[in-house]
DOKESE-729312 format. One line per field, with one value per residue (C-alpha): residue number from 1; residue in three letters; x negated, y negated, z negated. Coordinates in nm, 3 decimals. Layout:
residues N
k NUM,...
r ALA,...
px X,...
py Y,...
pz Z,...
This chain:
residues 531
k 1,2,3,4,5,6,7,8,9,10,11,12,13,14,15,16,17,18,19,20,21,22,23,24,25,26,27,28,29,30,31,32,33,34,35,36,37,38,39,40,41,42,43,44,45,46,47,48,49,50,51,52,53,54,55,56,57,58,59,60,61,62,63,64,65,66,67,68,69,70,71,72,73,74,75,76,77,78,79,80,81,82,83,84,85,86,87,88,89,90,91,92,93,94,95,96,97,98,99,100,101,102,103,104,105,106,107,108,109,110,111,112,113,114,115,116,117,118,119,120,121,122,123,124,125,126,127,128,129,130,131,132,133,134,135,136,137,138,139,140,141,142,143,144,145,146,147,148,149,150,151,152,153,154,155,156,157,158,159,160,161,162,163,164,165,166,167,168,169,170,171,172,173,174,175,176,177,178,179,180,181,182,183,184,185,186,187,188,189,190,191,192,193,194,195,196,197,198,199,200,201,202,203,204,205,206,207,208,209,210,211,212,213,214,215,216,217,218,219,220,221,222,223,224,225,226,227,228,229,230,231,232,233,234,235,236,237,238,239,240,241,242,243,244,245,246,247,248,249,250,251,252,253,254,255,256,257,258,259,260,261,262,263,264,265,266,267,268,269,270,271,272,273,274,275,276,277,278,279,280,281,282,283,284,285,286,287,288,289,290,291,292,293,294,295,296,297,298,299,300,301,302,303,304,305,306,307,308,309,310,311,312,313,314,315,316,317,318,319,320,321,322,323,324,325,326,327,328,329,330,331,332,333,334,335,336,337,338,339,340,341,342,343,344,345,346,347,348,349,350,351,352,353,354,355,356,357,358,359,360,361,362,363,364,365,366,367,368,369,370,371,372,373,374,375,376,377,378,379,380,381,382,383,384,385,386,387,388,389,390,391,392,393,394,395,396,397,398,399,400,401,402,403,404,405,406,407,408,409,410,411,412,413,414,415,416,417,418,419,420,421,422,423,424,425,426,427,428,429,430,431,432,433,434,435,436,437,438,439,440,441,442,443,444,445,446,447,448,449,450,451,452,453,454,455,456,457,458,459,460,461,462,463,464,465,466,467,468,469,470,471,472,473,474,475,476,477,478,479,480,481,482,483,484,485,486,487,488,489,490,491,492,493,494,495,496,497,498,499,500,501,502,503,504,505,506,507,508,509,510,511,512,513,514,515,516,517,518,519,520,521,522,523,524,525,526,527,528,529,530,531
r UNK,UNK,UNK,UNK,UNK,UNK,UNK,UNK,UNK,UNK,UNK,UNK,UNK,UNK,UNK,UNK,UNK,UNK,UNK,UNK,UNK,UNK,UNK,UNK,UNK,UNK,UNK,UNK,UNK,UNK,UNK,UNK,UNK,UNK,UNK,UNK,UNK,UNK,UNK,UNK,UNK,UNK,UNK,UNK,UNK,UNK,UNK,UNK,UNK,UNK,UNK,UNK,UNK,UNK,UNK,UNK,UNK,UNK,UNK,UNK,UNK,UNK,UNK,UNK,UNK,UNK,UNK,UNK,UNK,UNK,UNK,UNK,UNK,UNK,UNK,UNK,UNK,UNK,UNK,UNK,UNK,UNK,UNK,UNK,UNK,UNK,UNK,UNK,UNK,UNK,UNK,UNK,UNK,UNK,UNK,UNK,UNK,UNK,UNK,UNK,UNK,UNK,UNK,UNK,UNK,UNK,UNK,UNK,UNK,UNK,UNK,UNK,UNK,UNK,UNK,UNK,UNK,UNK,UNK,UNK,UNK,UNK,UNK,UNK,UNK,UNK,UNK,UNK,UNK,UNK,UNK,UNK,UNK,UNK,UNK,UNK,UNK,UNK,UNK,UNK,UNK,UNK,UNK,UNK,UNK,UNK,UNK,UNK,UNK,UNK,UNK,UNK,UNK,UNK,UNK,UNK,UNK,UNK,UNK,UNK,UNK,UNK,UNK,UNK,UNK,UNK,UNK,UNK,UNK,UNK,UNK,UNK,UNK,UNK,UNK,UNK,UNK,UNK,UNK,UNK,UNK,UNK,UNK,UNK,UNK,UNK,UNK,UNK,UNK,UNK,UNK,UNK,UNK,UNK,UNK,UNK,UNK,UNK,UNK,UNK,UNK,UNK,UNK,UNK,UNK,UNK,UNK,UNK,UNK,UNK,UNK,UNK,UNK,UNK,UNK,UNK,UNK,UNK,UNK,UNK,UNK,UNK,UNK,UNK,UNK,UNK,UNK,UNK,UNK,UNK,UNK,UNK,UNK,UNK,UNK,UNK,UNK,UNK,UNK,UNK,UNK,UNK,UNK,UNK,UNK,UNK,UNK,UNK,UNK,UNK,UNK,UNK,UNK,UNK,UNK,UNK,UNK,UNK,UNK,UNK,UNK,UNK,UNK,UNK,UNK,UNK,UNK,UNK,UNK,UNK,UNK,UNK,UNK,UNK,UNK,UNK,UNK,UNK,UNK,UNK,UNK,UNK,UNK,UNK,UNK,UNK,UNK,UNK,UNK,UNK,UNK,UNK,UNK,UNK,UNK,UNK,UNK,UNK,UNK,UNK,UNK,UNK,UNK,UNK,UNK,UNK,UNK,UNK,UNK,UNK,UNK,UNK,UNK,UNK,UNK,UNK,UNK,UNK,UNK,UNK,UNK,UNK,UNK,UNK,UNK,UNK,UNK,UNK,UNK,UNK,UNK,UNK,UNK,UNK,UNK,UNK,UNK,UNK,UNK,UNK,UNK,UNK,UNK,UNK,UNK,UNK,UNK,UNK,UNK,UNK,UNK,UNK,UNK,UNK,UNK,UNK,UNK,UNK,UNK,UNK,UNK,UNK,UNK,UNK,UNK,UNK,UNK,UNK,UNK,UNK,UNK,UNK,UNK,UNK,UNK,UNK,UNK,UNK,UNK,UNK,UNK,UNK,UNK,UNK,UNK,UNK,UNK,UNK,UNK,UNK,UNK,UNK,UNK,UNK,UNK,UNK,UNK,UNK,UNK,UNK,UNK,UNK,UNK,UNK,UNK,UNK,UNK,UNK,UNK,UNK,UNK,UNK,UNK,UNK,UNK,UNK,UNK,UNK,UNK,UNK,UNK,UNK,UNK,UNK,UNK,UNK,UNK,UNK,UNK,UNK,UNK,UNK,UNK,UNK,UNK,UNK,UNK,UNK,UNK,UNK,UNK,UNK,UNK,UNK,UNK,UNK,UNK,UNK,UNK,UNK,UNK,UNK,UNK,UNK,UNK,UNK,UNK,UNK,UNK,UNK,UNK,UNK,UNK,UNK,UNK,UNK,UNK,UNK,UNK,UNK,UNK,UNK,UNK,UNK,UNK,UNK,UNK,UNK,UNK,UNK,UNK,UNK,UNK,UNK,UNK,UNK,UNK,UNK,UNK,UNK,UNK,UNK,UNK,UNK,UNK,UNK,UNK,UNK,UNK,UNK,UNK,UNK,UNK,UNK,UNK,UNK,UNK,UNK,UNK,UNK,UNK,UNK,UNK,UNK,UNK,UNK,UNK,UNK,UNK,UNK,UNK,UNK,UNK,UNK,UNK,UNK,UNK,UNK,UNK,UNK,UNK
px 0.000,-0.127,-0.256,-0.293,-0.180,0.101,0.174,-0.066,0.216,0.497,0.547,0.525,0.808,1.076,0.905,0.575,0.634,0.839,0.493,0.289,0.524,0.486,0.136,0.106,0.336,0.139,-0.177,-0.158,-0.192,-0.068,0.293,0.518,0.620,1.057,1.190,1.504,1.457,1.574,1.908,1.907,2.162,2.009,2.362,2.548,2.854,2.794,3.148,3.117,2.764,2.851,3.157,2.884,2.678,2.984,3.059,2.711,2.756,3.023,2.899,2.604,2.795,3.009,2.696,2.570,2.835,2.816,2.413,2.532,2.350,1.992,1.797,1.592,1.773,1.925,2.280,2.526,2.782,3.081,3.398,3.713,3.969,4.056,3.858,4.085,4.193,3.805,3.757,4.066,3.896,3.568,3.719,3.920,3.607,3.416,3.726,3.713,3.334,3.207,3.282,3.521,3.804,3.700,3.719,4.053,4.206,4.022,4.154,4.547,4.520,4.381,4.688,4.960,4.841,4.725,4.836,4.570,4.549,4.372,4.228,4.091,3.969,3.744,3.595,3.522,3.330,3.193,3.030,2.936,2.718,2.538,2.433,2.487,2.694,2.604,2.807,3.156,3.289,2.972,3.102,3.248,3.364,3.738,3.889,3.591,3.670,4.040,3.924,3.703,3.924,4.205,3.922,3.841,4.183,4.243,3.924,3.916,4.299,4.365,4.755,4.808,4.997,4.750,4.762,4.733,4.490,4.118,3.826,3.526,3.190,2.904,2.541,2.258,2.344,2.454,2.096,2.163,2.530,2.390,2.124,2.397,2.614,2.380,2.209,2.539,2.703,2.409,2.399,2.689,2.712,2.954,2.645,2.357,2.053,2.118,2.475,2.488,2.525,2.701,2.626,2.805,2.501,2.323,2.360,2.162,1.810,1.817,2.128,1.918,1.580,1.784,1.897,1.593,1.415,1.327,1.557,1.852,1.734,2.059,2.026,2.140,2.448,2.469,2.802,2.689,2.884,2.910,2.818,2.986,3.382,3.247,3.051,3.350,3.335,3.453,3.699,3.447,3.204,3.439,3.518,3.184,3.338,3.534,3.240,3.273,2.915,2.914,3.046,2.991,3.056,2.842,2.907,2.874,3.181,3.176,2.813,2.467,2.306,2.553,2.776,3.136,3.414,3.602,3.914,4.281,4.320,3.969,4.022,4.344,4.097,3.902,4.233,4.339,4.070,4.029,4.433,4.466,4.102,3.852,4.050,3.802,3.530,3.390,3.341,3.165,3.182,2.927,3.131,2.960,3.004,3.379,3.444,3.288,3.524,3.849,4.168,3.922,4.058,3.838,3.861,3.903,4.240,4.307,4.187,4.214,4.187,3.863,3.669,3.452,3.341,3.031,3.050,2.766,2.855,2.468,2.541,2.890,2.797,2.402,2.370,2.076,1.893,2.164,2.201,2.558,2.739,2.982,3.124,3.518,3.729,4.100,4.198,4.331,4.096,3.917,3.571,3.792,3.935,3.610,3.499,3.795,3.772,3.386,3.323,3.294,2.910,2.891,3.114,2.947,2.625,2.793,2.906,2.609,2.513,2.742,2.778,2.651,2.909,3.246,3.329,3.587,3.352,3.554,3.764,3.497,3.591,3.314,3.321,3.216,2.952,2.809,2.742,2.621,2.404,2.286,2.080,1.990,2.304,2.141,2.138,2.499,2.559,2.353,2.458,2.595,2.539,2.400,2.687,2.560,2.532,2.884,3.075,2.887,3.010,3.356,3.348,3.257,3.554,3.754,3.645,3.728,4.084,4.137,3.988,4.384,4.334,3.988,3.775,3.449,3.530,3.612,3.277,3.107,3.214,3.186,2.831,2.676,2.897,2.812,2.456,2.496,2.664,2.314,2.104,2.276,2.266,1.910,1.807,2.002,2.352,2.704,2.779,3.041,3.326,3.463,3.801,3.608,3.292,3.152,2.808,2.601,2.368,2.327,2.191,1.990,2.056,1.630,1.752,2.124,1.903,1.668,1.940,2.134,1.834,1.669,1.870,1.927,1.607,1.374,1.610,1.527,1.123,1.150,1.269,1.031,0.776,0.856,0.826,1.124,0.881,0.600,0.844,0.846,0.482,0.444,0.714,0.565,0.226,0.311,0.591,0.563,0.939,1.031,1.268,1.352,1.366,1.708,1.543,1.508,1.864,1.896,1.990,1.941,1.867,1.551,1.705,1.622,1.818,1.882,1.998,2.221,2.215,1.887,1.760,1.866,2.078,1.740,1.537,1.813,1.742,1.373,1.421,1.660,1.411,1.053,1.242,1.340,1.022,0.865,1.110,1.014,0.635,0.752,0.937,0.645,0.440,0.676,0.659,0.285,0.313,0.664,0.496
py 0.000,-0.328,-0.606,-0.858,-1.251,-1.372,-1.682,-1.857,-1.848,-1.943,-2.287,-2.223,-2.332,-2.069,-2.058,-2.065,-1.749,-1.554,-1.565,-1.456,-1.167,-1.012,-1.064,-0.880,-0.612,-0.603,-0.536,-0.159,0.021,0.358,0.265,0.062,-0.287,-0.318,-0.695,-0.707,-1.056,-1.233,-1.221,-1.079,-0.835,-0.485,-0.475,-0.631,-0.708,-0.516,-0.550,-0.953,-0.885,-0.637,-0.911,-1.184,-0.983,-0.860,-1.221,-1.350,-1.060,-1.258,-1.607,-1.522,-1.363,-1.697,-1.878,-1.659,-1.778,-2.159,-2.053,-1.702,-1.762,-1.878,-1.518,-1.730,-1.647,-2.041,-2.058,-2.315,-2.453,-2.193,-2.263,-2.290,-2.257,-1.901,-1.842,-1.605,-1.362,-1.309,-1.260,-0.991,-0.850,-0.815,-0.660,-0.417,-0.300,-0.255,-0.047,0.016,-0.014,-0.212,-0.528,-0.521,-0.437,-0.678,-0.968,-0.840,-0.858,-1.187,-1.365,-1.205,-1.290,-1.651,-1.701,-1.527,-1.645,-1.992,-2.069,-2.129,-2.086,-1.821,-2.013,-2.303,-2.054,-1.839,-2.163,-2.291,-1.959,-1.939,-2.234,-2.207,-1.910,-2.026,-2.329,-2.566,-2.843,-3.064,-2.999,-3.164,-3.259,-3.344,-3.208,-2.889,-2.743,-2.780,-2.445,-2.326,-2.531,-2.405,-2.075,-2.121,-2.308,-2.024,-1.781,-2.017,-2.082,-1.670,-1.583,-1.910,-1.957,-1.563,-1.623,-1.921,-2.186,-2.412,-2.762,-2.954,-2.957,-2.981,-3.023,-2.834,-2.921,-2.619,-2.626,-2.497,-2.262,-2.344,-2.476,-2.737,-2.826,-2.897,-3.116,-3.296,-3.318,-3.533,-3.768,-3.922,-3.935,-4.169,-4.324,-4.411,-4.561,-4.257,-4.127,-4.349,-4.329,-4.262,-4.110,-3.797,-3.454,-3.164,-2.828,-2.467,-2.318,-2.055,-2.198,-2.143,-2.301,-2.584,-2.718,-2.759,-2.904,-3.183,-3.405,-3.498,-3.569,-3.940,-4.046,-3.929,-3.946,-3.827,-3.668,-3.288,-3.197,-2.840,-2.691,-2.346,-2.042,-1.812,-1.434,-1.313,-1.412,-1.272,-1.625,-1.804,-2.198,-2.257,-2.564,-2.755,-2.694,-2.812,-3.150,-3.241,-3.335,-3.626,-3.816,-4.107,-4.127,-3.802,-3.863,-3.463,-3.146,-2.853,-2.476,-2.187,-1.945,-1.645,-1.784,-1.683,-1.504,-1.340,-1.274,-1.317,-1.516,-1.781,-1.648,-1.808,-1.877,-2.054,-2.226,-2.372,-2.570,-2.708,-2.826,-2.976,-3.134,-3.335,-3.367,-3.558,-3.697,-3.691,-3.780,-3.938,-3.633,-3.489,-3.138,-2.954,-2.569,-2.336,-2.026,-1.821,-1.480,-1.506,-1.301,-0.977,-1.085,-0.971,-1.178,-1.465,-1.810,-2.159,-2.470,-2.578,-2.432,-2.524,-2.889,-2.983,-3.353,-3.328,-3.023,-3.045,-2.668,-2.545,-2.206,-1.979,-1.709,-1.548,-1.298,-1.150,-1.107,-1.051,-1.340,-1.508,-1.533,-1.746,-2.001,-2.055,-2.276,-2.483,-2.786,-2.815,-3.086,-3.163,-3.502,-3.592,-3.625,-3.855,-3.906,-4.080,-4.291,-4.366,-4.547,-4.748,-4.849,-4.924,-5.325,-5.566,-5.574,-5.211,-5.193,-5.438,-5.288,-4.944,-5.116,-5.201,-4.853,-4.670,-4.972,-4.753,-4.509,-4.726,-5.112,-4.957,-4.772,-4.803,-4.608,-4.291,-4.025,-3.895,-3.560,-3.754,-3.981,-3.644,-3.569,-3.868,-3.889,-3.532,-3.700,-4.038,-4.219,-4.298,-3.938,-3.895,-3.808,-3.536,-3.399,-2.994,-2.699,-2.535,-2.415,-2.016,-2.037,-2.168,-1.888,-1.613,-1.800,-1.822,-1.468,-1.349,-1.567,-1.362,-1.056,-1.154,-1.225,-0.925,-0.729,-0.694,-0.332,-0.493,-0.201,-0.425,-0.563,-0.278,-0.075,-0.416,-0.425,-0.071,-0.062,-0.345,-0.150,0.164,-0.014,-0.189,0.181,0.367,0.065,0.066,0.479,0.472,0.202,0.427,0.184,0.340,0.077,-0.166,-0.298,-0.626,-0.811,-1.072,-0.911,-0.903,-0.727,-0.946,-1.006,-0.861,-1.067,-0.790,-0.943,-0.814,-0.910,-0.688,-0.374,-0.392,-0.376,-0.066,0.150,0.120,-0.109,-0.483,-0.450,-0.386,-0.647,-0.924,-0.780,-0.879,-1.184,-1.313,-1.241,-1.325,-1.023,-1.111,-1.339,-1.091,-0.830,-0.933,-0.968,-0.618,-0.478,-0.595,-0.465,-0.144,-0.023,-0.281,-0.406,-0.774,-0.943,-1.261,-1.492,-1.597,-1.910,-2.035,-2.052,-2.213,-1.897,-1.962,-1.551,-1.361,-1.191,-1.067,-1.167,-0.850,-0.815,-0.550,-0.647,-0.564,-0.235,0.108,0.307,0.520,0.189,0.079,0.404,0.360,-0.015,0.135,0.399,0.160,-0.126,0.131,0.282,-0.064,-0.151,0.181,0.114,-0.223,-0.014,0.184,-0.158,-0.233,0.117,0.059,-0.240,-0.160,-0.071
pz 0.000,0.113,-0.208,0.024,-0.123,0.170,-0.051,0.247,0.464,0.239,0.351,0.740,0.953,1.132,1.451,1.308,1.057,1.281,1.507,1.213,1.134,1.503,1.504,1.143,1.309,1.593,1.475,1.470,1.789,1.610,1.626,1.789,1.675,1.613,1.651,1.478,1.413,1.732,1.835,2.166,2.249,2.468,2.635,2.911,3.118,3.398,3.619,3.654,3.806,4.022,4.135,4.177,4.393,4.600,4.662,4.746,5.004,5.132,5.069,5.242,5.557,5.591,5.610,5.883,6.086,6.140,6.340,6.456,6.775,6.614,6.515,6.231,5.899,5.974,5.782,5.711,5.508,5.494,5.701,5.495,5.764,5.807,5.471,5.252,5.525,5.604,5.230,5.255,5.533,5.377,5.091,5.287,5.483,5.134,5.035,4.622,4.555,4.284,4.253,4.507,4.284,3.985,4.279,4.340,4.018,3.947,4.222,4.199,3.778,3.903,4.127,3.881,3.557,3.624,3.952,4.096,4.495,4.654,4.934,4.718,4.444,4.750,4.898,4.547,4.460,4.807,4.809,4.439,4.517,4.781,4.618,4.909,4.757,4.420,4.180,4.196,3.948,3.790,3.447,3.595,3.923,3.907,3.918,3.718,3.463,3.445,3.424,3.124,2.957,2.986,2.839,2.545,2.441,2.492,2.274,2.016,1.952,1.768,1.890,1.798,2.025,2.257,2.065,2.434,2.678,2.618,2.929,2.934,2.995,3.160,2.994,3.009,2.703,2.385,2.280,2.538,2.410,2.047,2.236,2.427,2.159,1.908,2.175,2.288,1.921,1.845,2.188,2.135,1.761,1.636,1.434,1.271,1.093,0.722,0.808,0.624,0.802,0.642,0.683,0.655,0.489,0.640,0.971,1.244,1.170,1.446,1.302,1.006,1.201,1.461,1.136,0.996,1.323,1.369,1.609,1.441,1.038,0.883,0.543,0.509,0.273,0.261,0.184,0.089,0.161,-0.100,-0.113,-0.414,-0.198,0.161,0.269,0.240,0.114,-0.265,-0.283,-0.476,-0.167,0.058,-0.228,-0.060,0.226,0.078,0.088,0.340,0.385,0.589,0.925,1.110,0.955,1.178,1.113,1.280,1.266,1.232,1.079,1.136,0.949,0.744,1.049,0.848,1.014,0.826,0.652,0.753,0.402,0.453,0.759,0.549,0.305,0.540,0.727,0.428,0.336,0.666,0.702,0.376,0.273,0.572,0.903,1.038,0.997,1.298,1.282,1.546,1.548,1.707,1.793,1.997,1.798,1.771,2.066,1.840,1.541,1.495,1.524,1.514,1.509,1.541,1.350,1.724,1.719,1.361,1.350,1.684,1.713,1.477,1.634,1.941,2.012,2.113,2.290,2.405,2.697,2.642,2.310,2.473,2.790,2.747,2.959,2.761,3.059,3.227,3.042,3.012,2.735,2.723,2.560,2.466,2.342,2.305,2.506,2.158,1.969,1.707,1.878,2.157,1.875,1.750,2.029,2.100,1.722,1.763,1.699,2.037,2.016,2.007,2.327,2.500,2.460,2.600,2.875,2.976,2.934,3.214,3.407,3.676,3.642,3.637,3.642,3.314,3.107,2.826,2.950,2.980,2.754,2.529,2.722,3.025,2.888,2.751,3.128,3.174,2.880,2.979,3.288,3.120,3.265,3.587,3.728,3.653,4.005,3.974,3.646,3.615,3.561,3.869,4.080,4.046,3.726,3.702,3.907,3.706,3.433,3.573,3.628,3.271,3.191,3.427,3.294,2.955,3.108,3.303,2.973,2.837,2.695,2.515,2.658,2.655,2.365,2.150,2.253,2.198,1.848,1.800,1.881,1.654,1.347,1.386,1.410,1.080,0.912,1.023,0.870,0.539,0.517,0.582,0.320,0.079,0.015,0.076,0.383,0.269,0.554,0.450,0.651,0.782,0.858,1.215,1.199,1.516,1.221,0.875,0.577,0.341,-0.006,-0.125,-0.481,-0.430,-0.222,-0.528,-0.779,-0.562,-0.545,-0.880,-1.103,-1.243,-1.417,-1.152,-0.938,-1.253,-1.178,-0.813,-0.775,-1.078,-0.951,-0.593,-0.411,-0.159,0.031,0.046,0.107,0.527,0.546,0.344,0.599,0.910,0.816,0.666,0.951,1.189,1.139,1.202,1.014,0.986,0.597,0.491,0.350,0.680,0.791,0.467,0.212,-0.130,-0.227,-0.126,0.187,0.518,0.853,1.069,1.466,1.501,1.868,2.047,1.900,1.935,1.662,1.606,1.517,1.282,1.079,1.105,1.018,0.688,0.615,0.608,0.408,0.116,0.145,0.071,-0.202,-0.328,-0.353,-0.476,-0.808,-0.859,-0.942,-1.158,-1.326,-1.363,-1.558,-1.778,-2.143
């Protein structure tokens, strides 16, 4: 058993100790090293991709035929007269191969379900997939957008009724959408320097790093979560909130790391907190795991006019690679009001800012001027999400859609559960299945594991004398297992943040296995020095 002193790496950043630990974990070419500390997922939607290639089949074909008569691989911009029945006939000829019937469905459930018209649906996806057009509407192609939208109220709202309509913005990813998000809040005096910033501790550790940068300088409240009720928020958390001083309220839901979903009665308290104190709170919620909860329902659905959502197609879909997020908010809502409310100095200064855009730019909606912002104001024109990028995303959406008997889904959630049930076997803990659970991540309480194996005793022993720290470097060394500290997502107990998403059930029971094996060497320490 190792006796080396880790406390030299105690105070280094996320990024920076998440290095150290693969490099520890590396070191060993006897085994090999197990990463279950990014959040990757190892599996995929694999009918939308088969759609998008059938289509670029297609798209490319079209384009073939503007130059048919020049042999130089020369192609032009597709015809849309005539469009649809060539699409018809292309799918005919492919008969029922992949792809072929998911573009089928998508475009019939397009026209029935949100009457949207074949032809102008084809052409849009067409010309989408080749690429050949900038994006227009700048924000997000039309029928795209429509799409989405349908897919986030189907996955977001749990049943309940649409509160209006909302517009959607494409990013590059939800990394990009938090980006967004803050730089036009403070470009546009909604946010200042020494506004507070609450937080739905653990969050996600950027959430936690763009506050305290310079240009924004907003001091952190944390409203912590708490363990002992499921990671739910106490009222006297949530009191926090009455304090004018804070002007946003971020959280992640269902959260990450502990991977639990806010409760109804939960989402209540937070609705009545901003209903009758905080009405003027902006609350922006980071949802992108509540497609693997059950029955889930966002504080987008439940505080509408308040809640600007942030939505990430990359963990569903293992589409990290593609870069696809997306911004949502409700035409009502309070950010809107905000900036009509916002002194005449303040406007006139804004004016000046999209002057390029519109001789009215008080009129621009903050979803808008978050496009705009997004390319420095002066490249509005060519702001968006590249057009490919979009229709893949559309066509996620429209597998989520078409997905009515939840066949992805279920196997989707079935996998990262049976995942977590074979890591908690294997550390030696009975696994426990809570409502609100989701499983993406698990949070490994090193205090709680301590106490379940060998007692409250030996728990008390650990945590004195800090062994939850050393317990990652000691596991990375030993076994060559990667996890990740709760402390930097902003966890108050010794714990360790586990994927359940990008390793095999096999490597979850090796992962179990080495981590009681090094609380075990850890209890006989603290046999050798108990009197």
């Amino acid at each position: 058993m190792s006796a080396r002193d880790y406390s030299e790496f105690h105070d280094l950043s996320p990024f920076e100790l998440k290095d150290k630990l693969i490099e520890i974990a590396s070191s060993s070419a006897d085994r090999m090293m197990l990463n279950a500390g990014r959040g990757n997922p190892n599996f995929l939607a694999t009918h939308p991709r088969r759609a998008f290639l059938r289509l670029g089949d297609f798209a490319v074909e079209e384009a073939e035929r503007s130059y048919s008569y020049l042999d130089s691989g020369f192609g032009g911009l597709p015809e849309k007269e005539g469009l649809l029945q060539r699409f018809e006939s292309f799918l005919h000829r492919r008969g029922d191969c992949d792809g072929t019937v998911f573009l089928k469905a998508a475009l019939s459930y397009a026209k029935d379900q949100l009457g949207i018209h074949r032809h102008d649906l084809i052409h849009e996806m067409v010309e989408g997939f080749l690429g050949c057009n900038y994006p227009v509407p700048p924000r997000m192609l039309f029928h795209a957008e429509r799409i989405v939208g349908a897919y986030l109220a189907s996955e977001m709202f749990g049943g309940e009724p649409r509160q209006g309509p909302f517009s959607v913005f494409a990013t590059e990813g939800g990394t990009a959408a938090m980006t967004y998000v803050f730089q036009t809040l403070k470009a546009n005096g909604l946010i200042k320097p020494g506004d507070k910033v609450a937080l739905g501790t653990p969050i996600f550790s950027p959430y936690l790093e763009i506050p305290p940068l310079p240009e924004y300088d907003m001091p952190i409240v944390n409203i912590r979560m708490d363990e002992g009720t499921d990671w739910q928020f106490s009222d006297d958390e949530l009191a926090k909130l009455e304090d004018p001083a804070i002007r946003i309220f971020c959280i992640v839901n269902p959260s990450n790391p502990p991977s639990v979903k806010l409760s109804s009665e939960g989402l209540d308290r937070i609705a009545a907190v901003i209903d009758t104190r905080r009405p003027d709170l902006f609350v922006v919620t980071d949802d992108v795991y509540g497609t693997f909860a059950d029955a889930f329902v966002s504080l987008f659905a439940r505080c509408p006019r308040n809640t600007l959502l942030v939505y990430s197609f990359s963990k569903y879909f293992g589409a990290t690679g593609w870069r696809l997020g997306t911004i949502a908010l409700h035409e009502d809502n309070i950010f809107d009001a905000a900036l009509a409310a916002l002194p005449e100095a303040d406007k006139t200064i804004l004016d000046r800012r999209y002057a390029s855009l519109t001789t009215h730019a008080r009129d621009t909606r903050l979803i808008d001027r978050l496009v705009a912002d997004s390319r420095s104001v002066a490249l509005n024109h060519t702001a968006g999400l590249s057009t490919p990028q979009q229709i893949q995303m559309m066509l996620f959406a429209l597998s989520g859609l078409l997905d009515r008997d939840d066949r992805y889904k279920n196997a989707a959630k079935s996998l990262i559960r049976k995942r977590f049930d074979t890591l908690e076997l294997s550390m030696g803990v009975k696994p426990e299945h809570r409502p609100n659970d989701v499983n993406y991540y698990t949070l490994v309480n090193l205090q709680h594991l301590s106490g379940r194996l060998y007692g409250d005793a030996f728990a008390d022993w650990f945590i004195a004398n800090r062994k939850g720290y050393d317990f990652l470097f000691r596991l990375a060394e030993e076994t060559g297992v990667v996890l990740l500290p709760g402390k930097g997502f902003a966890v108050v107990d010794a714990s360790a943040r586990v994927s359940l998403a990008n390793l095999t059930e096999a490597d979850y029971a090796s992962i179990g296995a080495f981590a009681r094996q090094v609380i075990c060497e850890y209890h006989e320490d603290y046999c050798r020095q108990m009197p």
